[in-house]
C-alpha positions in Angstrom: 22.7 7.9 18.5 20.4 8.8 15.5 19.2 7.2 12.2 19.6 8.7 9.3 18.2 6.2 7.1 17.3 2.6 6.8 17.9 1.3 3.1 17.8 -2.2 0.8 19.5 -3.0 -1.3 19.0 -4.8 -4.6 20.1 -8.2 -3.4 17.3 -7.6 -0.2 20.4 -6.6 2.6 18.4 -4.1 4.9 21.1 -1.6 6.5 21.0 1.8 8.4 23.0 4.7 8.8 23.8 5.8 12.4 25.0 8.6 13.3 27.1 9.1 16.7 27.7 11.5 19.4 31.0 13.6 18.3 30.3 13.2 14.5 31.6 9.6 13.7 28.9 7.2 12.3 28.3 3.8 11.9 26.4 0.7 9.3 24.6 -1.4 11.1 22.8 -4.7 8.9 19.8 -6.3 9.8 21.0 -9.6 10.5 18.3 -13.0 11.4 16.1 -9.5 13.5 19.4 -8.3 15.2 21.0 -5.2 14.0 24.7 -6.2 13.8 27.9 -3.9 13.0 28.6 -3.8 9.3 31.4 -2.3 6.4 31.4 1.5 6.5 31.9 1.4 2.9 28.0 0.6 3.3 27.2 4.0 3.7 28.2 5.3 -0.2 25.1 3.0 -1.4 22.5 5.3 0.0 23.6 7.5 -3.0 22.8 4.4 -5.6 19.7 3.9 -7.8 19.9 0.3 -6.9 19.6 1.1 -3.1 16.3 2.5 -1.9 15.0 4.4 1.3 13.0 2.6 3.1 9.3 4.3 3.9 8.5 5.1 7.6 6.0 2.4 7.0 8.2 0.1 6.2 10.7 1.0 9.2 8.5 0.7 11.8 7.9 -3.0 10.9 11.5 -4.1 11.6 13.0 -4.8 15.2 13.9 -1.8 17.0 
Protein backbone atom coordinates (compact mmCIF):
# COMPACT_ATOMS: atom_id res chain seq x y z
CA UNK A 1 0.00 0.00 0.00
CA UNK A 2 1.23 3.56 -0.71
CA UNK A 3 -0.15 7.19 -0.40
CA UNK A 4 -0.19 9.25 -2.96
CA UNK A 5 -1.72 12.18 -1.48
CA UNK A 6 -3.83 13.27 1.39
CA UNK A 7 -6.16 16.23 0.24
CA UNK A 8 -9.28 18.67 1.64
CA UNK A 9 -11.63 19.65 0.27
CA UNK A 10 -13.53 22.91 0.34
CA UNK A 11 -16.29 21.71 2.55
CA UNK A 12 -13.17 20.41 5.18
CA UNK A 13 -13.64 16.31 3.97
CA UNK A 14 -9.93 15.06 4.48
CA UNK A 15 -9.37 12.01 1.93
CA UNK A 16 -6.29 10.11 0.56
CA UNK A 17 -5.38 8.36 -2.42
CA UNK A 18 -4.01 4.79 -2.00
CA UNK A 19 -2.46 3.01 -4.23
CA UNK A 20 -2.47 -0.96 -4.17
CA UNK A 21 -0.31 -3.89 -4.95
CA UNK A 22 -1.17 -4.95 -8.81
CA UNK A 23 -2.12 -1.34 -9.87
CA UNK A 24 -5.80 -0.90 -8.46
CA UNK A 25 -6.18 2.02 -5.90
CA UNK A 26 -8.41 3.07 -3.44
CA UNK A 27 -10.23 6.58 -1.39
CA UNK A 28 -10.04 6.33 1.90
CA UNK A 29 -11.94 9.47 4.18
CA UNK A 30 -10.91 10.54 7.37
CA UNK A 31 -13.88 9.69 9.31
CA UNK A 32 -14.33 10.68 13.51
CA UNK A 33 -9.87 9.73 13.34
CA UNK A 34 -10.55 6.43 11.44
CA UNK A 35 -9.66 6.18 7.84
CA UNK A 36 -12.81 4.53 6.31
CA UNK A 37 -13.34 3.30 2.56
CA UNK A 38 -14.80 6.05 0.36
CA UNK A 39 -16.30 6.80 -3.51
CA UNK A 40 -13.57 6.26 -6.06
CA UNK A 41 -15.02 9.02 -7.92
CA UNK A 42 -13.05 10.81 -4.97
CA UNK A 43 -9.98 10.51 -6.64
CA UNK A 44 -10.81 13.18 -9.89
CA UNK A 45 -10.85 16.08 -7.06
CA UNK A 46 -7.15 15.96 -6.53
CA UNK A 47 -7.07 17.70 -10.03
CA UNK A 48 -9.60 20.70 -8.59
CA UNK A 49 -8.64 24.20 -7.45
CA UNK A 50 -11.09 23.72 -4.72
CA UNK A 51 -9.26 20.55 -3.39
CA UNK A 52 -5.82 21.17 -1.95
CA UNK A 53 -2.74 18.93 -1.06
CA UNK A 54 -2.19 18.66 2.20
CA UNK A 55 1.57 19.72 3.43
CA UNK A 56 3.68 16.95 5.05
CA UNK A 57 3.20 19.07 8.08
CA UNK A 58 -0.13 18.87 8.00
CA UNK A 59 -0.17 14.94 7.32
CA UNK A 60 1.79 13.91 10.02
CA UNK A 61 -0.76 15.39 12.41
CA UNK A 62 -3.59 13.11 11.43
CA UNK A 63 -4.00 9.39 12.71
CA UNK A 64 -1.93 6.97 10.96
Amino acid sequence: MTISGVYRTERGTIWRLVHLEGGSMRVELLTNETWVPGPIAMAGLRLSIQCKELTAAAIRKLPP
